[in-house]
C-alpha positions as CSV (number, residue, x, y, z in Angstrom):
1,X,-42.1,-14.1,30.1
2,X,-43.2,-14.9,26.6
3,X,-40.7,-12.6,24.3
4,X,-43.2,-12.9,21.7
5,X,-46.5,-12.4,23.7
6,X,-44.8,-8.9,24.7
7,X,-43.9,-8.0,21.8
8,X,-40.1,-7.7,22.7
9,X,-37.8,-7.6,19.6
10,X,-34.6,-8.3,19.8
11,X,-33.6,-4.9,18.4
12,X,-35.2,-3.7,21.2
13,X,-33.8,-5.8,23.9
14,X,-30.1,-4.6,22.3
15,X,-31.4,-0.9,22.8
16,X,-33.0,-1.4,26.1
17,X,-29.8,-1.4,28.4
18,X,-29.4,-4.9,28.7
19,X,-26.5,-5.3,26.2
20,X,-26.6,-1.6,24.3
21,X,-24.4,-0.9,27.1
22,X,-21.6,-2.7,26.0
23,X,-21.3,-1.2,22.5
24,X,-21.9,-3.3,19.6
25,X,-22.1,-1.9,16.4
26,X,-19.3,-4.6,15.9
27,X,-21.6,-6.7,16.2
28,X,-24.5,-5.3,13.7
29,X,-21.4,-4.9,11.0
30,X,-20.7,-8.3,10.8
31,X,-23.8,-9.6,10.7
32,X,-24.9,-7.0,7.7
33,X,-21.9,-7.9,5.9
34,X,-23.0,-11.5,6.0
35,X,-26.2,-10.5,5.2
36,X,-25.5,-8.1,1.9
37,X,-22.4,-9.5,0.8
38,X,-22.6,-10.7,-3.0
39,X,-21.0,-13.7,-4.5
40,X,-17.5,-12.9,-6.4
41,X,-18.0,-15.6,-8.4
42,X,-19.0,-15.3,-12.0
43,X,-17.0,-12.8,-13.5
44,X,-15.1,-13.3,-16.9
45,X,-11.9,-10.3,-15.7
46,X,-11.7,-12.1,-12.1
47,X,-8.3,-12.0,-10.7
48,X,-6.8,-14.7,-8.5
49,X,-3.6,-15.4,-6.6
50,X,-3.5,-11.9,-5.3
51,X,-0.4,-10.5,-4.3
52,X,-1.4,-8.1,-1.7
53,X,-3.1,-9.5,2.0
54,X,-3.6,-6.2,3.4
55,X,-3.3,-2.9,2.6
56,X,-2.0,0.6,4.6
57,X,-3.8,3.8,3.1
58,X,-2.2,6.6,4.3
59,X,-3.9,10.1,3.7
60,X,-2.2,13.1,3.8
61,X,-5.3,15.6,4.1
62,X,-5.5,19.1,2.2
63,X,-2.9,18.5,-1.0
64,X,0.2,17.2,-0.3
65,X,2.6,19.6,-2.3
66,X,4.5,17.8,-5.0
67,X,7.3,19.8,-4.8
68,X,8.2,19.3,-1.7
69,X,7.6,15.6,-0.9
70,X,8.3,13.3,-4.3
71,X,9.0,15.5,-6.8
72,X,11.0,18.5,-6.3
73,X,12.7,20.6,-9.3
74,X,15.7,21.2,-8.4
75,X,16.7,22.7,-12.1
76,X,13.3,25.2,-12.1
77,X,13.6,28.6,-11.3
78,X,13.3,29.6,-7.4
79,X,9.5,30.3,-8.1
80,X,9.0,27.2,-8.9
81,X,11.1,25.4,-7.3
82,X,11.3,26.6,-3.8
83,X,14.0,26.6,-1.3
84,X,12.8,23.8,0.3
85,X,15.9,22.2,-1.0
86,X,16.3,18.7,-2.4
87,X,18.4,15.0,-1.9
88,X,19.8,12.6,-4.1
89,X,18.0,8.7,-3.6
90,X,19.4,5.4,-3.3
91,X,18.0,4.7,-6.7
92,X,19.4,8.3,-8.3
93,X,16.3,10.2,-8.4
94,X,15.4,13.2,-6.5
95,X,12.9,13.5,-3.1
96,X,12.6,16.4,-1.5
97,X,15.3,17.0,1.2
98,X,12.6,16.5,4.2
99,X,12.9,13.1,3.0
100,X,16.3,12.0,3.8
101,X,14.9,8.9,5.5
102,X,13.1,7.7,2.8
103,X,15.7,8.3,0.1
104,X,17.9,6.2,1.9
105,X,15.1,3.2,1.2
106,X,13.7,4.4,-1.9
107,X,15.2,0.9,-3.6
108,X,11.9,-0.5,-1.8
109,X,9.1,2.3,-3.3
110,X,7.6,2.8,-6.2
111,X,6.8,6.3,-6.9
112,X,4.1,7.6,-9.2
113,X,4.4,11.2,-10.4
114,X,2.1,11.5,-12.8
115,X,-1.2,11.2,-10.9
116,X,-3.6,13.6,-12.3
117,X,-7.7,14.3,-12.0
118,X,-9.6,18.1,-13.1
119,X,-11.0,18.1,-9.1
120,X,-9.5,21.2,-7.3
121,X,-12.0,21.7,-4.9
122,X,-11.0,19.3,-1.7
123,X,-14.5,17.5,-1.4
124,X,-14.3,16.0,-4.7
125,X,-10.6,15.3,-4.9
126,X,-10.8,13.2,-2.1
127,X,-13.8,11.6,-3.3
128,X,-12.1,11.0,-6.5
129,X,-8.9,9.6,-4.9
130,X,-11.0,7.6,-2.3
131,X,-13.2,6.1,-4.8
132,X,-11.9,6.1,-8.0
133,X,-15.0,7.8,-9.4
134,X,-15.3,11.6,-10.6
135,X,-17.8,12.8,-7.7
136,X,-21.4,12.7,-9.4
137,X,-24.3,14.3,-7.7
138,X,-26.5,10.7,-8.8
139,X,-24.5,8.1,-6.3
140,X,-22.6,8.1,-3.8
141,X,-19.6,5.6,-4.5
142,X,-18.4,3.3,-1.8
143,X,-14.5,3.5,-0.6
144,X,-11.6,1.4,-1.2
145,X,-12.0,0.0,2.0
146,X,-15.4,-0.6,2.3
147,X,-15.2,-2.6,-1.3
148,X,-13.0,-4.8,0.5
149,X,-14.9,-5.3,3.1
150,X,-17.7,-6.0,0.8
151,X,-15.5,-8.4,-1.1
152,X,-13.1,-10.1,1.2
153,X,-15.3,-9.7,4.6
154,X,-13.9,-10.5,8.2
155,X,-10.5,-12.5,8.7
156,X,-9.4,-14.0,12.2
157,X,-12.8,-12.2,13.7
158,X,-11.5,-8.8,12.9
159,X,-12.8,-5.7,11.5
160,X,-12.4,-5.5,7.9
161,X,-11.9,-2.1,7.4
162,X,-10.4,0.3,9.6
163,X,-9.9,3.8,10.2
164,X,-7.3,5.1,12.1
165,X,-8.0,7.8,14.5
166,X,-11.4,7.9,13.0
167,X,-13.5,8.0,9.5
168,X,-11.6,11.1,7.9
169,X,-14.2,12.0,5.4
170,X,-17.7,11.0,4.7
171,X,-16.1,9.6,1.5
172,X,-13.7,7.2,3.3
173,X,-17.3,5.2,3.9
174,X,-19.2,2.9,2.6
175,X,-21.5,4.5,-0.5
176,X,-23.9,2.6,-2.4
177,X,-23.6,-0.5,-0.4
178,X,-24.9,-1.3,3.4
179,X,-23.5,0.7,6.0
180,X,-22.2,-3.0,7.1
181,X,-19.1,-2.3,5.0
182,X,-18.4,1.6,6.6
183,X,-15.4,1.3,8.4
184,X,-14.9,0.4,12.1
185,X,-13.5,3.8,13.9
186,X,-10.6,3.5,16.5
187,X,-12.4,6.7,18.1
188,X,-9.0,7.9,19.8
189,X,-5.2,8.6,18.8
190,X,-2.6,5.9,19.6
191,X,-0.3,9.0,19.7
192,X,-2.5,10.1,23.3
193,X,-1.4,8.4,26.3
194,X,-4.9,7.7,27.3
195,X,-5.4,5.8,24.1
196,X,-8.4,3.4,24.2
197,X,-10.7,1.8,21.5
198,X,-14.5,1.6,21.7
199,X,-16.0,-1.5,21.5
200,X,-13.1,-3.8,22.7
201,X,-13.6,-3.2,26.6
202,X,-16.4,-3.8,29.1
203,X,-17.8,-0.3,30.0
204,X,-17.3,1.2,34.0
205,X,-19.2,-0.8,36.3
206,X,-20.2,-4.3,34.0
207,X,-18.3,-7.5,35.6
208,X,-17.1,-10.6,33.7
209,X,-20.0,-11.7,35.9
210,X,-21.9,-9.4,34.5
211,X,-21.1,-9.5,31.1
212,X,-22.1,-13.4,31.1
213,X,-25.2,-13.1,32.7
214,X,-26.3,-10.3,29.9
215,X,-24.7,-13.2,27.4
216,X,-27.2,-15.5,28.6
217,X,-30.5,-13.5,28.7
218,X,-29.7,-12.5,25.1
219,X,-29.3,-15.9,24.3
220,X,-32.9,-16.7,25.5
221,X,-34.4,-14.0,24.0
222,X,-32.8,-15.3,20.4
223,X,-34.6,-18.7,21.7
224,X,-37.9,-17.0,21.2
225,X,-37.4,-16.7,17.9
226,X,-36.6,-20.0,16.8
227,X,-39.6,-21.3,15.2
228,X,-40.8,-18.2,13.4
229,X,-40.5,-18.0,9.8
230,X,-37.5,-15.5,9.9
231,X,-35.4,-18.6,12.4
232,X,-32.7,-18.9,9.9
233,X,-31.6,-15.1,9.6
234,X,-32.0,-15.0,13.4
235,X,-29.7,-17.7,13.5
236,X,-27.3,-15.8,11.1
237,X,-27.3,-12.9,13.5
238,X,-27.0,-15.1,16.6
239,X,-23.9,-16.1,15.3
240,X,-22.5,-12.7,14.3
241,X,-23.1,-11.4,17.9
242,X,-21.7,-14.6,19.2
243,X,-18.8,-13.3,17.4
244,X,-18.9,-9.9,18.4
245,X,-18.8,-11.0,21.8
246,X,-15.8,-13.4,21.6
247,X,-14.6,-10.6,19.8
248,X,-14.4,-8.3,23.7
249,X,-13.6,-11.8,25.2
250,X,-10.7,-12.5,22.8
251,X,-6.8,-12.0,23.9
252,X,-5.8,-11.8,20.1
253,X,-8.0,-9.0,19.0
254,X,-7.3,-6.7,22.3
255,X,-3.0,-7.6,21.5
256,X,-3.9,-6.2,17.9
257,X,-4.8,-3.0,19.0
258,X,-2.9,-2.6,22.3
259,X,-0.2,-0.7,21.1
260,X,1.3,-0.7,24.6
261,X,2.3,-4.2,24.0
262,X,5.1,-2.8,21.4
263,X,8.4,-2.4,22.8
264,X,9.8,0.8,23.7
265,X,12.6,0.7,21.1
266,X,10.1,0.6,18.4
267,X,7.7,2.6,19.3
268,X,10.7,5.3,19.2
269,X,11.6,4.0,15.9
270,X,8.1,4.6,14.7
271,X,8.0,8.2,16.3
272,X,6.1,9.1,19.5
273,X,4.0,11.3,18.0
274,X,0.4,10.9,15.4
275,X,2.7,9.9,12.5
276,X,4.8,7.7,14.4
277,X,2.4,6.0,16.4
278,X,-0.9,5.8,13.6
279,X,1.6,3.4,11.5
280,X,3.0,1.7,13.9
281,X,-0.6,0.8,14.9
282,X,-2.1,0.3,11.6
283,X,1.2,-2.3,11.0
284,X,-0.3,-4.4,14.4
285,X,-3.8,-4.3,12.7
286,X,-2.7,-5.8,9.3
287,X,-0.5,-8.4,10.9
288,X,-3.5,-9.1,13.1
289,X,-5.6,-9.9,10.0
290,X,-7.5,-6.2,9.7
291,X,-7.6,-6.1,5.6
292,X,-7.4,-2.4,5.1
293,X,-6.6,0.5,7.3
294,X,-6.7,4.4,6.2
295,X,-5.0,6.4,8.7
296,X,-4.6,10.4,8.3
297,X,-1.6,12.7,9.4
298,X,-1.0,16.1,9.4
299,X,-2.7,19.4,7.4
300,X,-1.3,19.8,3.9
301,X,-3.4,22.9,2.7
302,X,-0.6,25.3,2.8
303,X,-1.9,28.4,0.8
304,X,0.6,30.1,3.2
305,X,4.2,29.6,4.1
306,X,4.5,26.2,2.5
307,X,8.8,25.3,3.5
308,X,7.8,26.7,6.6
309,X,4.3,24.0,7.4
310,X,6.2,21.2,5.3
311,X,9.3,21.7,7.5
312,X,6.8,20.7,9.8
313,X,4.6,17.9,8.9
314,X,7.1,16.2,6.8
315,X,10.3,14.5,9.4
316,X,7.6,12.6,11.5
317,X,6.1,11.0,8.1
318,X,9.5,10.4,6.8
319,X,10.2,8.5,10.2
320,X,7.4,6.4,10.4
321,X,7.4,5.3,7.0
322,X,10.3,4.7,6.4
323,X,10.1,2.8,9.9
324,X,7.1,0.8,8.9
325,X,8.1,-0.2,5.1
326,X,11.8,-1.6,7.0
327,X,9.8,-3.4,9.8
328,X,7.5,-5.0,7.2
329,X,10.4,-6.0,5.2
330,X,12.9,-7.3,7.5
331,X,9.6,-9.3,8.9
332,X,9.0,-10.2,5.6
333,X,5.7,-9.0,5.2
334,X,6.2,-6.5,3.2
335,X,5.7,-8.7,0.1
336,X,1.8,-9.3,1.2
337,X,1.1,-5.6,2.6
338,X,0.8,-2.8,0.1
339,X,1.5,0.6,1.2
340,X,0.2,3.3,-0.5
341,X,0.6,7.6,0.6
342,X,-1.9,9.7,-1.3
343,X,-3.7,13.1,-1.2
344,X,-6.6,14.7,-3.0
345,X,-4.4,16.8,-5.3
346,X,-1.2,18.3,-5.4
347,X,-0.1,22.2,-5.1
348,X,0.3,24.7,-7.8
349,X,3.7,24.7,-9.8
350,X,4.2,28.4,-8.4
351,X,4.5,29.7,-5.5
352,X,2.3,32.4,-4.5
353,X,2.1,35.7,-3.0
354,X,1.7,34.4,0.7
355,X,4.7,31.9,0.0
356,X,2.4,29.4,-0.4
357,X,1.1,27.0,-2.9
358,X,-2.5,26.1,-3.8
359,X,-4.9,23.7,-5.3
360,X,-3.9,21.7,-7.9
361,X,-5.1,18.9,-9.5
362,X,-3.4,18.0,-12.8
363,X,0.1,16.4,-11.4
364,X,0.3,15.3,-8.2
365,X,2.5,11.9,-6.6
366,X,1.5,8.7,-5.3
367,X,4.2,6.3,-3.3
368,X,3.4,2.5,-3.0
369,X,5.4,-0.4,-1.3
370,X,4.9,-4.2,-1.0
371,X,2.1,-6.2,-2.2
372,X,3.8,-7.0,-5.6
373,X,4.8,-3.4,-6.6
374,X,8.4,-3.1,-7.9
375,X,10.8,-2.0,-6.1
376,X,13.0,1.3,-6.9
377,X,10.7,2.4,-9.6
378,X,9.5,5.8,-10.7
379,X,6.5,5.7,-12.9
380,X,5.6,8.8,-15.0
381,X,6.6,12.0,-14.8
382,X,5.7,15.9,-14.3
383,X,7.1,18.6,-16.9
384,X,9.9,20.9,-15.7
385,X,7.7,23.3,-13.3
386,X,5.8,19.9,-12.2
387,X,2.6,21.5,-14.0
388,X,1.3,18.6,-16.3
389,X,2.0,14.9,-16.8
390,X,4.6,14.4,-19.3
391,X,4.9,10.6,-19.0
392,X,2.4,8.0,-18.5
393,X,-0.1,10.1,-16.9
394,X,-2.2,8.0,-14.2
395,X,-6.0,8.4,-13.5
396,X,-7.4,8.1,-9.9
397,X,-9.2,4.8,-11.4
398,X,-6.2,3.3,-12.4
399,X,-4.9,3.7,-9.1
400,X,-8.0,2.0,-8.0
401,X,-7.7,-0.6,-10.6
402,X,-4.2,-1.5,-9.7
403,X,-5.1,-1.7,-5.8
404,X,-8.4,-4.3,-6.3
405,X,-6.2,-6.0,-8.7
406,X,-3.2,-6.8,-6.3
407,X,-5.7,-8.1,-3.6
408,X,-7.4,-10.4,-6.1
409,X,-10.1,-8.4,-6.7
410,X,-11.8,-7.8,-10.0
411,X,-12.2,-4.2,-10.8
412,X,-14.6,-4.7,-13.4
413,X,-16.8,-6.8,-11.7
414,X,-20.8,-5.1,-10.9
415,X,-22.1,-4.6,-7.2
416,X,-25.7,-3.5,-7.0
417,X,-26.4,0.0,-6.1
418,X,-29.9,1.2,-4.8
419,X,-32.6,0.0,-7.5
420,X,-30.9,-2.9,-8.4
421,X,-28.4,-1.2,-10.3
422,X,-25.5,-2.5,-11.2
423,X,-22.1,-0.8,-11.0
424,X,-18.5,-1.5,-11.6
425,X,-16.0,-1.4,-8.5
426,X,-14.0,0.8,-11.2
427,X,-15.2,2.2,-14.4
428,X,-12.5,2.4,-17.3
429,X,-9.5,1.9,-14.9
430,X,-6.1,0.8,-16.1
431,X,-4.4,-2.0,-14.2
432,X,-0.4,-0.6,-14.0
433,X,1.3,-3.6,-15.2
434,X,4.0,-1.2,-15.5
435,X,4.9,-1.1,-11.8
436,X,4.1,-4.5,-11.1
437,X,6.6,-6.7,-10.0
């Protein structure tokens, strides 16, 4: 059979059944970040010797109350402060007193209380806090992750970007740039004891056997191609699928995400539950080589009965992170992995009628770990009723700044946008020298 005569394209064998079966997106990512990917070279503010291998963005979805997590006002009236109650840090500052495990550790975090944006509407919070950017109706603005991936690409044949249990928001993705650089989706919960991620087994009912044979009819199908004028991108993608399929062959990249492998011990330590079990998987992927992953936990929208829902959500995340910041230290990896906890915005300085709190924007807390942050530090600071920035008040683009800069990154440096535009990764963005170590 002549491939070309019958006018066979490859992206048409792929979709036909004889390998669409098998589920490769993987496969198209890497070859489109190969493809896209710009040169970093070039730029007069580019960074080198970065601190930070990895990164762990973890999202705390709906606005994270200040009060109750990082910082609680224990001196405000009852209104303000609520009786959520409050506890004394190694370092002599104040967490909230769900965080008792993370108190105990807080020589190892840097804390950021003055975080602060004018977004109060979730959808463009988190698009500011995923992006750095104030949402704009022009362009969509790709994710931290996804600039990395456009950056720093593939490391040990391993997504560069993923998303733990799946994409949380359509701004968690990839923006302006190729879909190449959106983020690789577990598409289950490590907490669920049918856990499984697409794309890294052989579907029901395809054998090894199998599985070579459609290896091999692929490969002569790219053979077809081989003295057409487009040979050398064919060649490019050959070996990106090549990759993609060592990648399901591949003992190391099924150990990274087979979280059955951990030991029982530390998978308590961790938390059997979607806090506990998230980090304790996202730790695996980093160690593995996976650049950045953004895992969400819980629902922090708590218009209603906020001690009540933090009382909730709160213990498991104080478990597992203060489980995964002591793992990666006593491994000492700690020093290359940044941790970072963030939320769209924080909740208002006053408790409501419903014994709630709601939207609010202008002070909120960030927590980082590792990757060259200091240790024991709190940066900025909220007024008495935790209403506005008092100290050093911190943009979402500084944030961003600080992030690219600690993986080696230049902020300021241009990517092209649709029409050959060209934009900056971050646009007036303050790197924190402050908190770096």
């Amino acid at each position: 059979m002549s491939c070309r005569g019958n006018r066979l394209s490859r992206r048409s064998f792929v979709g036909s059944g004889f390998v669409g079966g098998l589920g490769l997106g993987l496969a198209d990512m890497l070859f489109l970040q190969k493809a896209s990917a710009e040169s970093t070279a070039g730029s007069p503010n580019a960074v080198t010797g970065p601190a930070a291998k990895s990164v762990i963005h973890i999202f705390l979805p709906g606005g994270a109350p200040q009060q109750e997590t990082f910082d609680p006002k224990p001196y405000a009236p009852l209104e303000y402060r609520g009786d959520f109650g409050h506890i004394k840090t190694k370092t002599g500052e104040h967490f909230s007193s769900g965080l008792k495990q993370l108190a105990g550790i807080a020589d190892k975090l840097t804390v950021i209380r003055s975080m602060s944006h004018t977004d109060a509407a979730h959808e463009r919070g988190v698009e500011h806090m995923f992006t750095g950017y104030p949402p704009s109706p022009a362009l969509s603005y790709p994710s931290y992750g996804s600039v990395v991936s456009h950056e720093l690409g593939p490391r040990n044949n391993l997504p560069s970007y993923v998303c733990i249990p799946n994409m949380p928001n359509e701004f968690a993705g990839s923006g302006y740039l190729s879909s190449a650089f959106a983020p690789f989706s577990l598409g289950s919960d490590p907490a669920r004891g049918d856990f499984k991620v697409r794309d890294l087994n052989l579907p029901d009912g395809v054998s090894a056997e199998r599985f070579a044979k459609r290896r091999e009819l692929l490969k002569k199908v790219n053979e077809g191609y081989g003295d057409s004028a487009a040979a050398d991108n064919v060649q490019a993608m050959n070996t990106f699928y090549e990759r993609a399929y060592d990648l399901l062959d591949a003992p190391q990249a099924r150990e990274a995400f087979n979280i059955g492998k951990e030991e029982k011990k530390v998978r308590d330590r961790y938390g059997r539950n979607p806090a506990g079990q998230r980090l304790l998987l996202a730790r695996r992927l980093v160690e593995a080589g996976v650049r950045l992953v953004t895992l969400t936990y819980g629902g922090w929208d708590m218009h209603r009965q906020v001690t009540k829902n933090a009382r909730r959500e709160i213990p498991p995340l104080d478990q597992a992170l203060t489980a995964l910041i002591s793992d990666l230290d006593e491994s000492g990896r700690l020093a290359e992995t940044l941790v970072m906890v963030t939320s769209e915005f924080g909740r208002t300085p006053k408790i409501n009628q419903d014994a709630g709190r709601d939207h609010w924007p202008r002070v909120f807390s960030v927590m980082l770990a590792g990757g060259g942050i200091q240790r024991g530090l709190t940066y900025g600071a909220s007024n008495a009723t935790a209403a506005e920035p008092e100290l050093d008040p911190v943009a979402p683009a500084d944030l961003a700044a600080t992030i690219y800069h600690q993986l080696g990154i230049d902020p300021g440096k241009e990517l092209m946008s649709a029409g050959n535009r060209p934009i900056e990764i971050v646009k007036g963005g303050r790197v924190l020298k402050e908190i770096i170590a």
